[in-house]
C-alpha positions in Angstrom: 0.0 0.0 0.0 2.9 2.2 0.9 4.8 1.6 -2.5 1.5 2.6 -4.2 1.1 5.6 -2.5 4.4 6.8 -3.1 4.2 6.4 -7.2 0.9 7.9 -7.2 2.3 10.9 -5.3 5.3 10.8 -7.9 2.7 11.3 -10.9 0.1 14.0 -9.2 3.0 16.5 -7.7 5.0 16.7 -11.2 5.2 20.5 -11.6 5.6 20.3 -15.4 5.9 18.0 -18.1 7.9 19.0 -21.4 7.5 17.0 -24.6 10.8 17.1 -25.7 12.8 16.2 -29.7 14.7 13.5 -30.0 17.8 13.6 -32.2 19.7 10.9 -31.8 19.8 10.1 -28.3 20.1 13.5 -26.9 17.2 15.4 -25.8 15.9 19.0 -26.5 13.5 21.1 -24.9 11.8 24.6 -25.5 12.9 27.0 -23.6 11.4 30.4 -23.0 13.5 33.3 -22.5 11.6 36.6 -20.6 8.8 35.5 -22.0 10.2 35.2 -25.7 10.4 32.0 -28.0 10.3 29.0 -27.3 13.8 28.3 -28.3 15.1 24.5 -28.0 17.8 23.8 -25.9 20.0 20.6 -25.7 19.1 19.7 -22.1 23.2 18.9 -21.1 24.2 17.8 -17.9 27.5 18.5 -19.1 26.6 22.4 -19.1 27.7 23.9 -15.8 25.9 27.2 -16.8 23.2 27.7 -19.3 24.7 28.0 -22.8 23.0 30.5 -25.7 24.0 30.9 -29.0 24.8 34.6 -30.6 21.4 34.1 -32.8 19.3 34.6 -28.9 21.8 37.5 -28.3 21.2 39.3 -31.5 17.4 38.5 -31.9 16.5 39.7 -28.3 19.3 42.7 -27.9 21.1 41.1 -25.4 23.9 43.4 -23.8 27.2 40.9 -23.7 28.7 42.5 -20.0 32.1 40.0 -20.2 34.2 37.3 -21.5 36.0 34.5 -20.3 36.8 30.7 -21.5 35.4 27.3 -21.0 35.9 24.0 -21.5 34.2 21.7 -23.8 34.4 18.1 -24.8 37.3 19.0 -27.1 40.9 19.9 -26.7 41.7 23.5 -25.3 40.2 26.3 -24.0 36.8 27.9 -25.6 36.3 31.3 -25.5 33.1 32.8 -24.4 30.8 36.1 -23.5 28.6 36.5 -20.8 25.5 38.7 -20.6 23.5 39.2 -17.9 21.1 37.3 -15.6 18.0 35.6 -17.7 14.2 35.0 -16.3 13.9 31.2 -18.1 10.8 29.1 -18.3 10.6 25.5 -18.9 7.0 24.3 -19.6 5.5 25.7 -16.4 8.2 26.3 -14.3 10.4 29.3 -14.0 14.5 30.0 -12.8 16.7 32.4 -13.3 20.0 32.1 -15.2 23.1 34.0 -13.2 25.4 35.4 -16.6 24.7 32.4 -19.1 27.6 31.8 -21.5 27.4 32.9 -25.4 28.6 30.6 -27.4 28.5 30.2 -31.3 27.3 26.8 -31.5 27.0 26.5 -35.4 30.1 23.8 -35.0 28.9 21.5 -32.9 27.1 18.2 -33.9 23.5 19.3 -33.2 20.5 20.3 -35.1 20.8 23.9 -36.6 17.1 24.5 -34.6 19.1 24.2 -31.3 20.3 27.8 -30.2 21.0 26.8 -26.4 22.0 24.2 -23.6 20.5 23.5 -20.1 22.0 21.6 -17.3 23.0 22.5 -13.7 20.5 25.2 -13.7 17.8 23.1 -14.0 18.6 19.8 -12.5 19.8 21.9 -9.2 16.5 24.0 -9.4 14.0 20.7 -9.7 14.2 17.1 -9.7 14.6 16.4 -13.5 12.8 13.2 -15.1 14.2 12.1 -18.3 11.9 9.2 -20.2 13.2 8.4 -23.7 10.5 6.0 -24.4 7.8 8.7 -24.0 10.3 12.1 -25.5 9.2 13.6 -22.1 11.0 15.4 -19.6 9.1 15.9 -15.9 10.0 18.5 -13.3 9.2 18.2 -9.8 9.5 19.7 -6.5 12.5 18.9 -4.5 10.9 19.4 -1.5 7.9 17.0 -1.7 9.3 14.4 -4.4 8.9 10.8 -3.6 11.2 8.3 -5.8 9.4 6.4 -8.3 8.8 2.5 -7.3 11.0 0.1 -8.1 13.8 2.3 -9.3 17.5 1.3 -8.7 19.1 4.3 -6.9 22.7 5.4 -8.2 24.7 7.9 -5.8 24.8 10.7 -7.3 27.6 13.4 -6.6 27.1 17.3 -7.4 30.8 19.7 -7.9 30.8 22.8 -9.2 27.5 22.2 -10.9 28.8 19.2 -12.6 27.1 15.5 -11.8 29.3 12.4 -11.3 28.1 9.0 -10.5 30.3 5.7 -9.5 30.7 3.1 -12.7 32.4 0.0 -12.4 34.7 -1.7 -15.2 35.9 -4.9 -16.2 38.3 -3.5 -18.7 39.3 -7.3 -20.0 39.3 -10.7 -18.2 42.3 -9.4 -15.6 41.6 -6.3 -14.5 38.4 -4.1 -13.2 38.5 -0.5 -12.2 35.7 1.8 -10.3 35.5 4.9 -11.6 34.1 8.6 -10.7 32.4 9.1 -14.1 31.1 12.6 -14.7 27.0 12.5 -16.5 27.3 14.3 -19.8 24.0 13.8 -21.5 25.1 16.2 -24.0 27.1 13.3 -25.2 25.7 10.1 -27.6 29.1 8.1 -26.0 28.6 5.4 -23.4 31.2 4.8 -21.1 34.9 6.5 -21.7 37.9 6.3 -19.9 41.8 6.2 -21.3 42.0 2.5 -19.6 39.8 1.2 -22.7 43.7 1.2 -24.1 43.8 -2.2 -22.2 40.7 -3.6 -23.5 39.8 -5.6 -26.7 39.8 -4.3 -30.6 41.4 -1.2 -29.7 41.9 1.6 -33.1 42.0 5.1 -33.1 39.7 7.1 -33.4 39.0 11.0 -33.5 37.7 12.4 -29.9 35.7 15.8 -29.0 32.8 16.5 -31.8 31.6 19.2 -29.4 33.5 22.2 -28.1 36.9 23.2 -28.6 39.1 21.2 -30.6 38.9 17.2 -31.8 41.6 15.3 -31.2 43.0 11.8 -31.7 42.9 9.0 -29.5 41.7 5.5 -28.6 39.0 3.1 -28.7 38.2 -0.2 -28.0 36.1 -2.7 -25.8 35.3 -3.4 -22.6 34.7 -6.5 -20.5 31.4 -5.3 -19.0 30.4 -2.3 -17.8 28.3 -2.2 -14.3 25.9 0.8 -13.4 24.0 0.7 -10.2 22.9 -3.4 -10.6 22.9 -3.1 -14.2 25.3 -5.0 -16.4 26.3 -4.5 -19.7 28.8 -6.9 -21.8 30.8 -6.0 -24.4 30.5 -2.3 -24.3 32.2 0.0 -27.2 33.9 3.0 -25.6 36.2 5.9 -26.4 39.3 6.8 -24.7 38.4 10.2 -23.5 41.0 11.5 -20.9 38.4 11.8 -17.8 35.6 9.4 -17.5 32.5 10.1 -18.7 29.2 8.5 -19.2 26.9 9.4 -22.1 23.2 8.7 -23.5 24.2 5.7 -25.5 24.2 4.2 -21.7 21.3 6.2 -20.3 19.0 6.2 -22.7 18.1 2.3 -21.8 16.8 4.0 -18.7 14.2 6.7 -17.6 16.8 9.0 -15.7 15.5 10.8 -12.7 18.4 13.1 -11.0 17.4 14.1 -7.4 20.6 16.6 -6.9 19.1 18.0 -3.7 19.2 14.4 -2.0 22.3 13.2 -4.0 20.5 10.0 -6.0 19.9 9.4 -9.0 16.8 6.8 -10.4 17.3 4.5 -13.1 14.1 2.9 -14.6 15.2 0.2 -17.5 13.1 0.7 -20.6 13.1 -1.9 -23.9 16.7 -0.7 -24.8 18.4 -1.5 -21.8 19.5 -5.0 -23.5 20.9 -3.7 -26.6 24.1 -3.7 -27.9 26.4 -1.1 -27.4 27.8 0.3 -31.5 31.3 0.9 -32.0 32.2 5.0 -32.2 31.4 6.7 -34.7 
């Protein structure tokens, strides 16, 4: 009776839900800006502050106030503006962006509709539901939330707005490795980590397709790849220099991130027994 009451409580406090557009795996959502748009946004855990691109800038008179540089999934610095802070509304609920970053984003592998990215502003504002099956992304209050039943909880680890969780790797049949692996669902990549050096069918292959600069590395295979009590054989992964995990792993699941409590839910959908493809 309990676990009953606590799904239907999950479903009847949901402040908002958001149909969002798939590409690929990643997911986009409109995104209203003082009340202008909707524009679509990548929604990015892998942005530590929202993202816009010149075109927002330019079509709503935005006054840049600074610049700086950032990092992106490529090589080398990436150099930015800043304007000031921006009243942001997703489906029905509201925050505020402190200085979001301009960035021209007409070079990175997304659809030419996107003209912004959404991550630790959101997901540290509301719990953030992500459901691939259904395109949909749910918001809810952090102070009433209940997790959904029969979800697998994943620690989840927030620093300086970026999310890690813990993965653990059988890198081939001598050797496994737990890793700190930072949640970029601005990437279609599963799992990467350098170690994949040691694994099977190892070639090289060209890293970053985002920002800053691509770069050559490795890839190769994995033994396994373990995720909360999930396992997954045989998984394809690149040789990125700090671990990361990307959609091609979480979009098996519908993702719930509950930064304020420092968990993350993973619901397994019909994907979750696919194989995993080689890089691109």
């Amino acid at each position: 009776m309990q676990t009953i009451l606590r799904a239907f409580l999950t479903v009847v406090l949901a402040l908002t839900s958001i149909p969002a557009r798939r590409d690929g795996k990643l997911f986009y959502v409109p995104v209203r800006i003082a009340g202008h748009g909707p524009y679509w946004f990548c929604l990015d855990t892998g942005a530590h502050h929202v993202v816009i691109d010149p075109f927002i800038v330019k079509e709503l008179g935005l006054k840049v106030i600074g610049r700086t540089t950032t990092k992106g999934t490529g090589q080398g610095g990436v150099s930015t503006q800043r304007v000031g802070t921006l009243e942001l509304s997703v489906g029905d609920a509201h925050l505020k962006a402190a200085e979001p970053l301009v960035i021209d984003l007409s070079g990175v592998p997304i659809p030419k509709w996107v003209h912004g990215l959404i991550g630790a502003d959101l997901l540290e504002a509301f719990i953030v539901e992500m459901d691939p099956e259904r395109s949909t992304v749910r918001l809810f209050d952090r102070r009433t939330f209940a997790p959904p039943a029969g979800a697998v909880a994943v620690p989840l680890e927030d620093t300086n707005h970026r999310l890690f969780m813990p993965v653990t790797i059988d890198v081939n049949g001598k050797e496994r490795v737990v890793r700190r692996a930072r949640i970029d669902t601005g990437s279609e990549d599963s799992v990467g980590d350098a170690i994949v050096k040691d694994g099977r069918d190892v070639r090289e292959t060209t890293l970053g397709h985002g920002l800053g600069t691509d770069y050559k590395a490795v890839s190769g295979v994995f033994d396994a790849v373990h995720i909360g009590s999930f396992t997954f054989r045989d998984v394809w992964a690149p040789g990125t220099p700090d671990t990361a995990i990307g959609m091609e792993m979480l979009r098996r699941f519908t993702v719930t991130f509950d930064v304020a409590h420092h968990m993350m839910y993973l619901q397994p959908n019909r994907h979750l027994t696919e194989p995993v493809p080689a890089p691109q």
